[in-house]
C-alpha positions as CSV (number, residue, x, y, z in Angstrom):
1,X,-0.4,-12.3,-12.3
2,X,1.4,-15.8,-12.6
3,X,-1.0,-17.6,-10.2
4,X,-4.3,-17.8,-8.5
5,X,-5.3,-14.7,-10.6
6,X,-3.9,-12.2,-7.7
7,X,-4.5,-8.5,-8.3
8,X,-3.2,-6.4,-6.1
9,X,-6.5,-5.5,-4.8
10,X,-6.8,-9.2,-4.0
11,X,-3.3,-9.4,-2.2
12,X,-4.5,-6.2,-0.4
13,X,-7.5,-7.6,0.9
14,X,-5.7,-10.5,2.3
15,X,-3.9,-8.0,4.6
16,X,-7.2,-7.1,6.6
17,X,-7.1,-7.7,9.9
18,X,-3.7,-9.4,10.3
19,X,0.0,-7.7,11.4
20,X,0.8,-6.5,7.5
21,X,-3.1,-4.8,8.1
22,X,-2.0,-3.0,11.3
23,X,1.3,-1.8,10.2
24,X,-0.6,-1.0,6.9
25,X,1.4,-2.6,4.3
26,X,-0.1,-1.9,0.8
27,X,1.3,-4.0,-2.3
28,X,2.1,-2.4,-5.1
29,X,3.7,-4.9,-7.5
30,X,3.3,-8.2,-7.8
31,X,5.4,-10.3,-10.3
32,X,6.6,-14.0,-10.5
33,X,10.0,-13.9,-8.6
34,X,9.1,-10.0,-7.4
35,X,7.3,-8.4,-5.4
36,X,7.0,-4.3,-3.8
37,X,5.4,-3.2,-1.1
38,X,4.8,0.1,0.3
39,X,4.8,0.7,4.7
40,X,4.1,4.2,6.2
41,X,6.5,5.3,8.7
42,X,4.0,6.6,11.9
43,X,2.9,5.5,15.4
44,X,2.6,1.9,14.5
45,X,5.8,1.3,13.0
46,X,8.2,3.9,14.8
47,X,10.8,3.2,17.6
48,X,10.8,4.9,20.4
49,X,13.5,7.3,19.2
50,X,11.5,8.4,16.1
51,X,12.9,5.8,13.9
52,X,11.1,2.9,12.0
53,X,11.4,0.0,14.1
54,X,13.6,-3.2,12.8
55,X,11.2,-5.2,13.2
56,X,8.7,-3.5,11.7
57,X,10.8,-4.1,8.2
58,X,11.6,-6.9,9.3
59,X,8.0,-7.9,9.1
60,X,7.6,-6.0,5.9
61,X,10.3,-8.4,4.6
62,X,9.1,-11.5,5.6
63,X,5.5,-10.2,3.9
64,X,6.8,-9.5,0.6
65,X,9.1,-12.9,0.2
66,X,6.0,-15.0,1.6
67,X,3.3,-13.4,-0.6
68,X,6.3,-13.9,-4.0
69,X,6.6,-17.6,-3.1
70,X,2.6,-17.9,-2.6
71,X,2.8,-16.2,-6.2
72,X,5.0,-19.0,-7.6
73,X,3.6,-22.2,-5.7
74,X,-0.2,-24.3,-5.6
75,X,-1.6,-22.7,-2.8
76,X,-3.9,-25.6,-3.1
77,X,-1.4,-28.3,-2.3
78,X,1.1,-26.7,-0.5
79,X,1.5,-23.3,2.0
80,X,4.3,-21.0,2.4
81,X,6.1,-21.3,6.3
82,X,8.7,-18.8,7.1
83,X,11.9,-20.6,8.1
84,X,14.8,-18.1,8.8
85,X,14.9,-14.2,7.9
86,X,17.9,-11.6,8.8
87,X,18.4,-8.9,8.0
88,X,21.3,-5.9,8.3
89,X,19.9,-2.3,9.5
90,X,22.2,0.1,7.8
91,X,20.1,3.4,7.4
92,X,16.6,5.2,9.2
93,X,14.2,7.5,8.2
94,X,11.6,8.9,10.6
95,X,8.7,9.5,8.3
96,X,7.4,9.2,5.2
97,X,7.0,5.7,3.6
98,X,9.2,2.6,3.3
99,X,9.3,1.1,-0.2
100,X,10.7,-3.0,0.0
101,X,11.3,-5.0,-3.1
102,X,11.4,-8.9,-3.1
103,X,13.5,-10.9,-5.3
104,X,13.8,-14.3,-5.6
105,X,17.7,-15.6,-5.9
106,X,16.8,-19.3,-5.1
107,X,13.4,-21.5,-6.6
108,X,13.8,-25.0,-5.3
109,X,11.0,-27.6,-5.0
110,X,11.2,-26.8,-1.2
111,X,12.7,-24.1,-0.3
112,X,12.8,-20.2,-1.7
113,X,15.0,-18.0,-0.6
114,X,14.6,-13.9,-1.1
115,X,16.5,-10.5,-1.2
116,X,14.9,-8.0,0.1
117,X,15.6,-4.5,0.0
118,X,13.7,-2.0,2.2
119,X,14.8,1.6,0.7
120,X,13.0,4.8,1.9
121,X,11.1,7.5,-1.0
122,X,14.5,9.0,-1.8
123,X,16.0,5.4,-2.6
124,X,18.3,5.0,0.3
125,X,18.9,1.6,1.2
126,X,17.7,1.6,5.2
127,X,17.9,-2.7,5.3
128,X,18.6,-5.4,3.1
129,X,17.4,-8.8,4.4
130,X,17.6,-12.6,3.2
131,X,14.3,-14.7,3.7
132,X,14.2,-18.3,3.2
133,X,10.8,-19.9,3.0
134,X,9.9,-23.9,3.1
135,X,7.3,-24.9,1.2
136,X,5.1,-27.4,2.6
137,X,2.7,-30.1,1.8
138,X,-0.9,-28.8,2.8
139,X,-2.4,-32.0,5.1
């Protein structure tokens, strides 16, 4: 790991108790500039048609980009906001597990913005989403 000396079973830990906890979001890559998470696809993520809710991914999304720019940054003298995420919804899956991958396409001194795709086990793309976080002086 780049920095802080996160293992995954570190970043995991971080997720207890909090939304990525409840929708059960398990990392299972961490890289400078990438990052992969895994999200089952059940009762706390579906729709009510059956079909993993948007914004489920989209919160799977905004997890993966803010946890690759907490990788990159001093947590110590700055934090990672959130500042604007979309994302385009172009396939569904119903069960299983969602796989999203974080890149990094933009590492300025203030502002990161990510790719993220959000595929399901069989690699179909199901959203692709653009996160831009702000990096921020800690008070």
């Amino acid at each position: 790991m780049e920095n802080l000396n996160f293992s995954l079973e570190k970043a995991n830990a971080l997720n207890k108790g909090t939304l990525m906890g409840h929708l059960n979001i398990e990392y299972t890559e961490l890289h400078k500039g990438k990052v992969v998470a895994k999200m089952p696809v059940n009762e706390t993520t579906l729709q009510p048609d059956g079909i993993v809710h948007g914004g489920a991914n989209l919160a799977l999304a905004e997890t993966v980009a803010g946890l690759g720019s907490a990788l990159i940054v001093d947590l110590k003298k700055t934090a990672v906001r959130g500042a604007q995420v979309s994302a385009n919804h172009v396939g569904s899956t119903g069960k299983g597990t969602v796989i999203a991958t974080a890149t990094i396409i933009h590492e300025g001194a203030y502002t990161h913005v990510w790719n993220v795709n959000i595929k399901d086990k069989n690699d179909k793309l199901l959203s692709t989403c653009r996160i831009t976080n702000v990096i921020v002086k800690r008070q």
